[in-house]
C-alpha positions as CSV (number, residue, x, y, z in Angstrom):
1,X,265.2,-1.4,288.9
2,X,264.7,-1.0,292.9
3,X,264.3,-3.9,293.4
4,X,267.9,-4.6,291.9
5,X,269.8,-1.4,293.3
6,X,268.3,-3.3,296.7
7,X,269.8,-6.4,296.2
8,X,273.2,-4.8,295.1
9,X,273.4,-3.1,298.4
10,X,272.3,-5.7,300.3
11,X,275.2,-7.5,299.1
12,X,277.6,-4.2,299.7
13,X,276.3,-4.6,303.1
14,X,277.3,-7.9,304.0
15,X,280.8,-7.4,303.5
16,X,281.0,-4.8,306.4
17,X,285.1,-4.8,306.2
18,X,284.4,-3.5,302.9
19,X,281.5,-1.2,304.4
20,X,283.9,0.7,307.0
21,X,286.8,0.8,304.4
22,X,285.1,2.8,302.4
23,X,282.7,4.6,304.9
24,X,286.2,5.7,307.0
25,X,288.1,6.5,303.9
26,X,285.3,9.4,302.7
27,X,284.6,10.4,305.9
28,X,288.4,11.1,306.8
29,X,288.6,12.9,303.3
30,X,285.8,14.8,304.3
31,X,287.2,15.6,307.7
32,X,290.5,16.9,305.9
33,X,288.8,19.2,303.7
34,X,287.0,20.3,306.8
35,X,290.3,20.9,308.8
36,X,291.0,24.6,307.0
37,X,287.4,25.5,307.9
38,X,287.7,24.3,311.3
39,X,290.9,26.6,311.8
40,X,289.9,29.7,310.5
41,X,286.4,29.6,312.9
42,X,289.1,27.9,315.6
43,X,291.8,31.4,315.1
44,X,288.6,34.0,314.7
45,X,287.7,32.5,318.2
46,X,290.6,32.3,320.3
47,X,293.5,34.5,318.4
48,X,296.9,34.9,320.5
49,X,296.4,39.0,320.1
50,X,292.6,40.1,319.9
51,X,291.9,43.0,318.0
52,X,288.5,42.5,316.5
53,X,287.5,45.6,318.0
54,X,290.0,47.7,316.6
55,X,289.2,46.2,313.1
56,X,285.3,47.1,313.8
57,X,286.5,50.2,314.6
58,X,288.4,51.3,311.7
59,X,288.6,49.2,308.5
60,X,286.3,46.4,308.8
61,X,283.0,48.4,307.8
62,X,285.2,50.0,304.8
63,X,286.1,46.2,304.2
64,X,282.5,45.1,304.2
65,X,280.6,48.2,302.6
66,X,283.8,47.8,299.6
67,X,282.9,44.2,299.3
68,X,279.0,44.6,298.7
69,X,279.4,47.2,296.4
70,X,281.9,44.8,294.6
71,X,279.2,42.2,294.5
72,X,276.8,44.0,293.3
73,X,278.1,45.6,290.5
74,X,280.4,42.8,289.1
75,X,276.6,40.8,289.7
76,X,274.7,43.1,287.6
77,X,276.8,43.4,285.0
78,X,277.8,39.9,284.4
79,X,273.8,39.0,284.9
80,X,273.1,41.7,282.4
81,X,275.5,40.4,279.6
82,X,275.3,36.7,280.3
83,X,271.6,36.9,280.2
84,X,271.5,38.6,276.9
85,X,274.1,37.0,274.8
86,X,273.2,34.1,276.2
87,X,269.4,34.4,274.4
88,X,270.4,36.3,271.4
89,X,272.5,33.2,270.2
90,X,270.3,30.5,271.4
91,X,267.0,32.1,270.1
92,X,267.8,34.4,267.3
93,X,269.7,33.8,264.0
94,X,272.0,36.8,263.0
95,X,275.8,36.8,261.2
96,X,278.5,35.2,263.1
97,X,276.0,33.9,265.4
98,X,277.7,30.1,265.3
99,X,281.0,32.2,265.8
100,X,279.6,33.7,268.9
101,X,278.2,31.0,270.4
102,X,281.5,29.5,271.7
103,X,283.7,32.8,271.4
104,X,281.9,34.5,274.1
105,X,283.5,31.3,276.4
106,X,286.8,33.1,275.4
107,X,286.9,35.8,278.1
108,X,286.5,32.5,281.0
109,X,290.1,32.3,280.3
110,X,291.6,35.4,281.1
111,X,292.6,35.7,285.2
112,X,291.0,39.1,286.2
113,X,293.9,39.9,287.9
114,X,295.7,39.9,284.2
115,X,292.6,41.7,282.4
116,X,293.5,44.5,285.3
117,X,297.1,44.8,284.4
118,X,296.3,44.9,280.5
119,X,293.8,47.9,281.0
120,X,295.9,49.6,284.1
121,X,298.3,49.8,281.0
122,X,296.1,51.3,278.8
123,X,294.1,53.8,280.3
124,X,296.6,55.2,282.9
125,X,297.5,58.8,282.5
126,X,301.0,56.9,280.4
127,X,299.1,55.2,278.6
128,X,298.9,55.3,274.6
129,X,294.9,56.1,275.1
130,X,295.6,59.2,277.2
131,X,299.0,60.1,275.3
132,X,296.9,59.7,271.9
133,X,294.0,61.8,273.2
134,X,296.3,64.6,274.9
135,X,298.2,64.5,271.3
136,X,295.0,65.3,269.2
137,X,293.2,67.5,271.0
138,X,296.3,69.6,272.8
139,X,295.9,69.1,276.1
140,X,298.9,69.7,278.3
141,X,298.1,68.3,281.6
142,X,295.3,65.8,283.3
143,X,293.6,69.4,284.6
144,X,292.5,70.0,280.9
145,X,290.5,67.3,280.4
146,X,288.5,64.1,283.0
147,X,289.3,60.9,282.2
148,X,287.7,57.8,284.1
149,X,290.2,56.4,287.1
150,X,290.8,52.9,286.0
151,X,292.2,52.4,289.5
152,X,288.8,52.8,291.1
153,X,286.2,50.3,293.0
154,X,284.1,51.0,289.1
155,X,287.6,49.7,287.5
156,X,287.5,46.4,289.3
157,X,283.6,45.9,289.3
158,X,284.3,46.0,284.8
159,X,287.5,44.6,285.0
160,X,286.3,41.2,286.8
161,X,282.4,41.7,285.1
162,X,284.4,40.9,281.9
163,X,285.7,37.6,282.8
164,X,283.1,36.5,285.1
165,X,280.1,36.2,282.7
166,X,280.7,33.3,281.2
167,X,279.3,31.9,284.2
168,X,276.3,33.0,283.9
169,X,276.0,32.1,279.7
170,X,277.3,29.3,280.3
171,X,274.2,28.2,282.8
172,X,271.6,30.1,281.0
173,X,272.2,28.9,277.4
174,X,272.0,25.9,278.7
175,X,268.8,26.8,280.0
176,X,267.1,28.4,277.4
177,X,268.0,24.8,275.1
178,X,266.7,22.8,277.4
179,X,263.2,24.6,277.4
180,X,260.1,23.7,275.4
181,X,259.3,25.3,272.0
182,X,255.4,24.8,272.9
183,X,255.1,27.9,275.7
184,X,257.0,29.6,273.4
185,X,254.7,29.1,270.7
186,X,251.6,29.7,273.1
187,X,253.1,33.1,273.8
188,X,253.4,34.2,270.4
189,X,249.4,32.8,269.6
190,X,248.6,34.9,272.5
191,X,250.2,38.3,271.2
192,X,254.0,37.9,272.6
193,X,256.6,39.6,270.9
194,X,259.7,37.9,270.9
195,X,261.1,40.0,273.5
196,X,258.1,40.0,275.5
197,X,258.0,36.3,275.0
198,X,261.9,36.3,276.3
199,X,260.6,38.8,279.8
200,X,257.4,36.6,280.2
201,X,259.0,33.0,279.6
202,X,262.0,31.9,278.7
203,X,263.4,34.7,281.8
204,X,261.3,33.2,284.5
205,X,262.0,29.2,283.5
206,X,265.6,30.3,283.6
207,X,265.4,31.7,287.0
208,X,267.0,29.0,288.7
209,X,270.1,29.1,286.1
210,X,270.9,32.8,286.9
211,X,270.2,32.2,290.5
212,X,273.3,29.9,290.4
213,X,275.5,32.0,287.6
214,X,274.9,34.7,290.0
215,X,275.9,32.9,293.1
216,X,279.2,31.8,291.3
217,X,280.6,35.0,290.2
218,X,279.7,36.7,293.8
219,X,281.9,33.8,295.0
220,X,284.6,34.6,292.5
221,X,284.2,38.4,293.2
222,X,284.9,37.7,297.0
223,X,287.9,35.5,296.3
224,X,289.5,37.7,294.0
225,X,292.7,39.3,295.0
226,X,294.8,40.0,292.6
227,X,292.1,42.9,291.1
228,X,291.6,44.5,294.3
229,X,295.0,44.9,295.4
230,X,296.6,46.5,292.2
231,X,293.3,49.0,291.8
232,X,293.9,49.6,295.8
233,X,290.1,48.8,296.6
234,X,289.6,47.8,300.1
235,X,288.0,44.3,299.9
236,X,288.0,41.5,302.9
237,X,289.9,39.6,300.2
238,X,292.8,42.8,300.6
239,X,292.3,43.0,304.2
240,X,293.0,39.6,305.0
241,X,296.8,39.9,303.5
242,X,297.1,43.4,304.6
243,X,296.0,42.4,308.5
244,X,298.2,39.3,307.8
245,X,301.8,39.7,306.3
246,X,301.2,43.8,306.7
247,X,300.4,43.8,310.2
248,X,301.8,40.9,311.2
249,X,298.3,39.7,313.1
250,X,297.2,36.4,312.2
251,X,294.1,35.7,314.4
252,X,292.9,39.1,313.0
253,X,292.9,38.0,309.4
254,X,291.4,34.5,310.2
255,X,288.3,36.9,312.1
256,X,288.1,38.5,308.4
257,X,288.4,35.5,306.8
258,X,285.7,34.1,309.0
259,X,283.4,37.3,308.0
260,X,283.9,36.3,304.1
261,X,282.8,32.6,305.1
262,X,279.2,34.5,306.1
263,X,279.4,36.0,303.4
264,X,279.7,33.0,301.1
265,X,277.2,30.8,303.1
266,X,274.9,33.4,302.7
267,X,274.9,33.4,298.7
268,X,275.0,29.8,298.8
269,X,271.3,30.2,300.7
270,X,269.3,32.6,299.0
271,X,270.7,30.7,295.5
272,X,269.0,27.3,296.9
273,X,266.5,29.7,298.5
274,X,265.8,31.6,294.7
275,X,265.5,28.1,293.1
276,X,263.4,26.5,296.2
277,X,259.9,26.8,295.1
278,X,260.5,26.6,290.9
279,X,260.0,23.0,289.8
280,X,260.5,22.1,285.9
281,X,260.3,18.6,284.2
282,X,261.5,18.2,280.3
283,X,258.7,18.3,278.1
284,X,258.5,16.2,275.4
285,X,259.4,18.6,272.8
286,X,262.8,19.4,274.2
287,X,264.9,17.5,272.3
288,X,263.2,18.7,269.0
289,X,264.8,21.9,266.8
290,X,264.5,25.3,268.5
291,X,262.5,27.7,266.1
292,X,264.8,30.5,266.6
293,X,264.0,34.5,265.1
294,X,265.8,35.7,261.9
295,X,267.6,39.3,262.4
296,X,268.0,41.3,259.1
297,X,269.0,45.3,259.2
298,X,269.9,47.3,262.1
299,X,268.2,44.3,264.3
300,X,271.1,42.3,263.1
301,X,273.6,44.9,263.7
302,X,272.7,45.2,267.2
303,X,272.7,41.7,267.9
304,X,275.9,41.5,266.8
305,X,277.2,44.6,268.5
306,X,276.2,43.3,271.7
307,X,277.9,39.6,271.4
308,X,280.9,41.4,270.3
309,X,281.7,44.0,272.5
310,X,282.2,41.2,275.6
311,X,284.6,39.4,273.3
312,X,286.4,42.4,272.4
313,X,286.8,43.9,275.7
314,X,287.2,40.8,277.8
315,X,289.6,38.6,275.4
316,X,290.5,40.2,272.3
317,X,292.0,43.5,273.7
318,X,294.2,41.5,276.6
319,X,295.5,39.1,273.9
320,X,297.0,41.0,271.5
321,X,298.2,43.4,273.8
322,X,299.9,40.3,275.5
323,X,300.8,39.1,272.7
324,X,302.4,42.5,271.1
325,X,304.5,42.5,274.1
326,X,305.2,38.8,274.5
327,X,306.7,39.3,270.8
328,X,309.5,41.6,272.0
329,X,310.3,39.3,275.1
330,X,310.1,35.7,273.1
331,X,313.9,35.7,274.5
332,X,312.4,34.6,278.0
333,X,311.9,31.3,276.4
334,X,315.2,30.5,276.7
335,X,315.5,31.7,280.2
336,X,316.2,29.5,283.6
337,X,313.8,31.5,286.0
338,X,310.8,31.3,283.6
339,X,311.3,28.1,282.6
340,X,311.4,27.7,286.2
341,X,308.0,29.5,287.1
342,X,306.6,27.6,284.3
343,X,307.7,24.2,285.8
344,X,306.5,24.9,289.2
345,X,303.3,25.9,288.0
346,X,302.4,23.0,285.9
347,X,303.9,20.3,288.4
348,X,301.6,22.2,291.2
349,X,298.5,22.0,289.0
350,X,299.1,18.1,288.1
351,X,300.0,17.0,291.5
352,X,296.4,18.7,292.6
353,X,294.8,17.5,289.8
354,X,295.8,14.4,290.1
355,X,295.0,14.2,293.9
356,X,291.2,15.3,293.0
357,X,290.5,13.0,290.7
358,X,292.0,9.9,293.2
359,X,289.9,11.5,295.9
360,X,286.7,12.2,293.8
361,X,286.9,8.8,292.7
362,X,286.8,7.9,296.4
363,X,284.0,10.0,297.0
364,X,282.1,9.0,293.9
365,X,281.9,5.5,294.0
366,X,281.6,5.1,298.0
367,X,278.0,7.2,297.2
368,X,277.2,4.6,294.8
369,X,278.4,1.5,296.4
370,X,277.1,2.2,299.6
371,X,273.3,4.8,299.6
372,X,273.7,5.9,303.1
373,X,272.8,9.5,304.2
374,X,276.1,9.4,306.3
375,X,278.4,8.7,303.2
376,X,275.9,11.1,301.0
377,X,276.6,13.7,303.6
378,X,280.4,13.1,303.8
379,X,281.0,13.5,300.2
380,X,278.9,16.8,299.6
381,X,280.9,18.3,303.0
382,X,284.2,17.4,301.1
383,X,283.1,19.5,298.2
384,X,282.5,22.8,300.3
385,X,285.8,23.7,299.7
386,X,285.2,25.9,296.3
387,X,283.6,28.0,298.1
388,X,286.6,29.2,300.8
389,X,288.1,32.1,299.2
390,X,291.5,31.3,297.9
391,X,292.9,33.8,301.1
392,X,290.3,32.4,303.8
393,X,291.6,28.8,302.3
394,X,295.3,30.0,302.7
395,X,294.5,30.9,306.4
396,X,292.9,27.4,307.2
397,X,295.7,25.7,305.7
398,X,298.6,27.4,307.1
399,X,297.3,27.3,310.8
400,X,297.2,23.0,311.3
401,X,300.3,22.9,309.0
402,X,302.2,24.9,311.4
403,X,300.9,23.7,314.7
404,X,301.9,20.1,312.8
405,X,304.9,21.7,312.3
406,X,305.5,23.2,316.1
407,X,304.9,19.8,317.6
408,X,307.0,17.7,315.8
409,X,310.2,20.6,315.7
410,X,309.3,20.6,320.0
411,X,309.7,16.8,320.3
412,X,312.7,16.5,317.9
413,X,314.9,19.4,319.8
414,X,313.5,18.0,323.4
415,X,314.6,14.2,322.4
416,X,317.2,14.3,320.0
417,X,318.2,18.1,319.8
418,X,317.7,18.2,315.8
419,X,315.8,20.7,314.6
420,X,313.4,19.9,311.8
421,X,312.5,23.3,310.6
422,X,308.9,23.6,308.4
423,X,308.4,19.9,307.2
424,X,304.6,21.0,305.7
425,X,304.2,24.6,305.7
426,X,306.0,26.7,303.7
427,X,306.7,24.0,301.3
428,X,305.3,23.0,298.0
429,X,302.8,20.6,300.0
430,X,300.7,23.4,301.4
431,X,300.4,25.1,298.1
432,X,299.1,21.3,296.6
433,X,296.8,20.9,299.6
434,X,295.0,23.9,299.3
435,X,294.2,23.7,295.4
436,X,293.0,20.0,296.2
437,X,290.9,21.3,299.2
438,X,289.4,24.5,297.0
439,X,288.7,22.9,293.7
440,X,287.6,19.1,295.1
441,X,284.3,19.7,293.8
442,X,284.8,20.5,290.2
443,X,286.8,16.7,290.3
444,X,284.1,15.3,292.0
445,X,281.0,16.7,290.3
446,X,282.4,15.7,286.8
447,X,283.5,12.1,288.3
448,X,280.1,11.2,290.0
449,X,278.2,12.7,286.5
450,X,279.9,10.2,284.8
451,X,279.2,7.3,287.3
452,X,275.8,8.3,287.3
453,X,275.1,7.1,283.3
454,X,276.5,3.7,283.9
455,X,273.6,1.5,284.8
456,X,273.6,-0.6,287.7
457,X,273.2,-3.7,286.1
458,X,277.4,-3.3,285.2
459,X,278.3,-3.4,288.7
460,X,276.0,-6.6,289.7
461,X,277.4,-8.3,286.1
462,X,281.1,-8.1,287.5
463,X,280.0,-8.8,291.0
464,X,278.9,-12.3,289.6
465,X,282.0,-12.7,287.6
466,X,283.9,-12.2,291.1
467,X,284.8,-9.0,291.2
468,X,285.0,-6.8,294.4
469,X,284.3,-3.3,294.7
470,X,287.8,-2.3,294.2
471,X,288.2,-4.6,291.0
472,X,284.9,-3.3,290.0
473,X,286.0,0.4,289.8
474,X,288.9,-0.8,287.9
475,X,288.1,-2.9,285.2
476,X,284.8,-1.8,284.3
477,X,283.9,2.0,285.3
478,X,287.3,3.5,284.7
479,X,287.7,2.8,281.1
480,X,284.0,4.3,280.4
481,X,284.3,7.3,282.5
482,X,288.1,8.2,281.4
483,X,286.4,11.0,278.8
484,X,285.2,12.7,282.1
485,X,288.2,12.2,284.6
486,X,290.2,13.9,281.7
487,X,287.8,16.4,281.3
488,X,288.0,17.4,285.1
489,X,291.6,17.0,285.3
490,X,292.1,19.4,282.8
491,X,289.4,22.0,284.3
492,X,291.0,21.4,287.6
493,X,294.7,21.8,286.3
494,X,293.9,25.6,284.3
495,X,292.0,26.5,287.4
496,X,295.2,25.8,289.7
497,X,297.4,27.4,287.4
498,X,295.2,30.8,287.5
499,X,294.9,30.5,291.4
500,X,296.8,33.6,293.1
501,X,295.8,34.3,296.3
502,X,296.4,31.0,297.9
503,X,299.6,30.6,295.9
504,X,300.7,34.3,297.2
505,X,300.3,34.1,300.8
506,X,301.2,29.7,300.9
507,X,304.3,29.5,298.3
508,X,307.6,29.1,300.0
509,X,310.9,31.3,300.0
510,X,312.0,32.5,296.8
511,X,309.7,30.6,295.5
512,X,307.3,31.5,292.3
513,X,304.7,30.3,289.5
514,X,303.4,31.9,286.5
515,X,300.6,33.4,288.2
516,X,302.8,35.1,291.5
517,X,305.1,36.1,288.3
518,X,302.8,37.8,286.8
519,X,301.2,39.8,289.6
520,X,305.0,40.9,290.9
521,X,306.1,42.6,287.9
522,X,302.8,44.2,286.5
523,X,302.8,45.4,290.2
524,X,306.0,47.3,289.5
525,X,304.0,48.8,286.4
526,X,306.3,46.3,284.7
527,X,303.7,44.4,282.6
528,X,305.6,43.9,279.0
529,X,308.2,41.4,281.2
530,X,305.7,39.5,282.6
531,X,303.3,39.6,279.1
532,X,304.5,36.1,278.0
533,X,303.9,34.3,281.5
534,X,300.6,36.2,281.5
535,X,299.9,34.9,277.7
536,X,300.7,31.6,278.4
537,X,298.0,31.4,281.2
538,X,295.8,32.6,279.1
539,X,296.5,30.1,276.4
540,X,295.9,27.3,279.2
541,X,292.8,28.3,280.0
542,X,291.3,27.9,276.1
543,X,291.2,24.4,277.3
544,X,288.4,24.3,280.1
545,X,286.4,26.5,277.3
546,X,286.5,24.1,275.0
547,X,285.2,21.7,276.5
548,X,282.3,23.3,278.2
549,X,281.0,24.9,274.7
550,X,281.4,21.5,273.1
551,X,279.0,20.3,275.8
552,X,276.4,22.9,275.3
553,X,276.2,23.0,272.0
554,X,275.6,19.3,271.8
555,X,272.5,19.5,273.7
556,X,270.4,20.6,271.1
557,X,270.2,21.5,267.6
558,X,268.1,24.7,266.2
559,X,266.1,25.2,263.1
């Protein structure tokens, strides 16, 4: 097989217009995706009005300290419930288990930022929890009784723990049915209870899967905005916009922004660092039945008490709240603006999606034509860009866009005395670039997966038929890796239309989607007007689950 893969380069190789083609084309995608990162370190470094030391001074620490404490808890809690669900559906069998095993996927599509609304309406002092309790017990006033603060830093750490779990069931189911029922079965000879079997061995071997769960909902915990602002919790994902469009200091918020990007290199270390020295290769059992525990009496019930209670709190509560209101506002249907903000949003999510799946193709099938470090290199840079925070990623974007901008409005008025006003920022454009740049890698990991299982021996086939590299790609990978383009163009458009803090600070004038909808009116405590935009993101983002639990649970089958 080397020896093949060899002689297929070899003839790549000898073709070196075809070589540089290709080798410029990734490399210049790579150095776009690089341009926002680029700006932000470029701004931090040299900003027009310095006042780093002021921020130091006042609310960075607040910003940082906020931020950790964010982490943390939104880390331990979604570690704490992905972990267990996760186990008690792979390796137990209890009622409604086949139910739960894709329903806890559910609360993946629910944006946090609309998960905070939905509660902010039902547990403020308003709301028909407080009004019902006040009712029945008699209580005149909120000195009579204590109530939690759902507007609180422990508000956000549950409200975004809810919908960010899924991450880490998603990895760890999938680790748990990839292991080998023979340690298992050495444990219990040796005395294991299931549960110490669980803490002894199936934990450890799925080390490396929370490692990464973990590392993606700290990411997602940093770039969320939408939470933070509306429970007034002083993030570095807040004090980005605030030291932007509120104090009008641009170099300031890239110095932030440039703070979160340390921040976010450093997860992405000690995840590789946590996986570093664990090796694991499939055993030969692990495609056979998983012998899984039977649950009977209160064992049972608590099983299913704890797969519920995610469900119920993180997607069934928000829907049918959503859903009681979108009832009352079906009229909406029928009106211009939200047909409007439901037009912008999908066109912005296809035109992105569309442009990562061309570019991941690029990527993809460069890597495989052409096995140089360089190339190898250039497409793993061009995928860094999920982990910018959507408001670091709206920095880096607006600051080439405008200077593009600057240049060619200076040379117009000096020549020709025509103005030419914001040709790329502030437009649609900007809003498209920055979804490509921040969700690239979901595209391209799905797109070279897929290249990956056709064998080489296709490629050197259609080579001696004639075909170049181009023709190739074509005729004979795209129609057997179509199931997992679609499949990333539709994770890649739900994900777009959920994005808010890029969309906030990039969209232009009078200019709105579902998702900047949404987080204007529920921030004017006006969520039943908004409830059907909300709803209909939510109904969107089914699609990404489905697809992921049809995956995992085709891995493996249980006894």
């Amino acid at each position: 097989m080397n020896a093949r893969l060899d002689a297929e380069i070899n003839t790549n190789i000898s073709n070196p217009t075809g070589l540089w083609r290709w080798f410029g084309s990734t490399w210049l995608v790579a150095l776009l995706v690089a341009l926002p990162v680029l700006s932000v370190f470029y701004l931090a470094l040299f900003p027009k009005e310095n006042i780093w030391s002021h921020l130091a001074e006042t609310v960075l620490p607040v910003y940082v300290i906020t931020t950790l404490e964010l982490m943390v808890g939104v880390g331990a809690l979604a570690v704490a419930t992905g972990v267990v669900t996760a186990w008690l559906v792979t390796m137990c069998r209890f009622p409604g288990k086949k139910y739960f095993e894709w329903a806890l996927m559910l609360p993946f599509a629910v944006p946090a930022y609309v998960i905070a609304y939905v509660y902010t309406d039902l547990l403020e002092y308003a709301g028909p929890v407080q009004t019902t309790l006040r009712e029945f017990f008699g209580w005149q006033t909120a000195r009579d009784y204590w109530f939690p603060e759902i507007r609180s830093l422990g508000g956000a750490i549950l409200m975004l723990a809810f919908v960010l779990y899924p991450y880490v069931y998603l990895l760890v189911r999938a680790s748990f049915l990839e292991q080998s029922n023979s340690l298992r079965d050495a444990s219990r000879l040796l005395g294991c209870s299931p549960l110490q079997s669980f803490l002894r061995i199936s934990l450890p071997i799925a080390r490396p899967a929370v490692a990464v769960g973990l590392a993606l909902v700290s990411m997602e915990t940093i770039n969320d905005f939408g939470t933070v602002d509306f429970f007034a919790v002083k993030s570095m994902s807040a004090g980005i916009y605030d030291t932007w469009l509120n104090m009008g200091n641009l170099g300031g918020s890239a110095q932030i922004a440039s703070l979160m990007m340390f921040f976010v290199v450093t997860l992405i270390l000690l995840e590789r660092l946590a996986r570093a020295r664990q090796k694991q290769f499939n055993s030969s059992d692990r495609f056979k039945a998983i012998d899984t525990y039977k649950l009977t009496g209160w064992k049972a019930a608590f099983a299913w008490s704890v797969c519920a209670l995610p469900i119920l709190l993180g997607f069934l509560i928000p829907v049918l709240i959503l859903g009681s209101y979108a009832i009352q506002h079906l009229d909406q249907l029928d009106q211009e603006d939200f047909l409007t903000y439901a037009g912008n949003s999908f066109f912005l999510s296809a035109a992105a999606a569309l442009i990562t799946i061309l570019i991941a193709l690029l990527l993809a099938y460069s890597k495989r034509l052409y096995r140089y470090k360089s190339l190898t290199a250039a497409a793993n840079f061009a995928s860094l860009g999920y982990a910018m925070p959507g408001a670091v990623l709206a920095i880096g974007v607006i600051i080439p866009l405008a200077a593009f901008d600057n240049v060619v409005d200076d040379f117009m008025r000096s020549t020709f005395d025509i103005s030419t006003g914001l040709l790329l920022s502030g437009t649609t454009f900007a809003i498209i670039f920055a979804y490509s740049v921040r969700f690239l890698a979901v595209s391209t990991g799905a797109v070279e997966s897929s290249l990956n299982k056709i064998t080489p021996t296709m490629d050197m086939a259609s080579r001696s038929l004639g075909l170049n590299p181009l023709q190739t790609l074509m005729r004979v990978h795209l129609p057997l890796i179509k199931g997992g383009i679609v499949s990333a163009g539709l994770v890649v458009f739900v994900d777009c239309m959920k994005e808010l803090p890029a969309t906030l600070i990039l969209r232009p004038f009078n200019y709105d989607t579902l998702a900047t909808f949404v987080y204007q009116f529920a921030s004017d405590e006006m969520l039943e007007e908004c409830s059907l935009a909300a709803l209909l993101i939510v109904a969107v983002g089914i699609i990404p689950v489905i697809l992921l639990t049809r995956t995992i649970t085709s891995t493996r089958e249980e006894s």
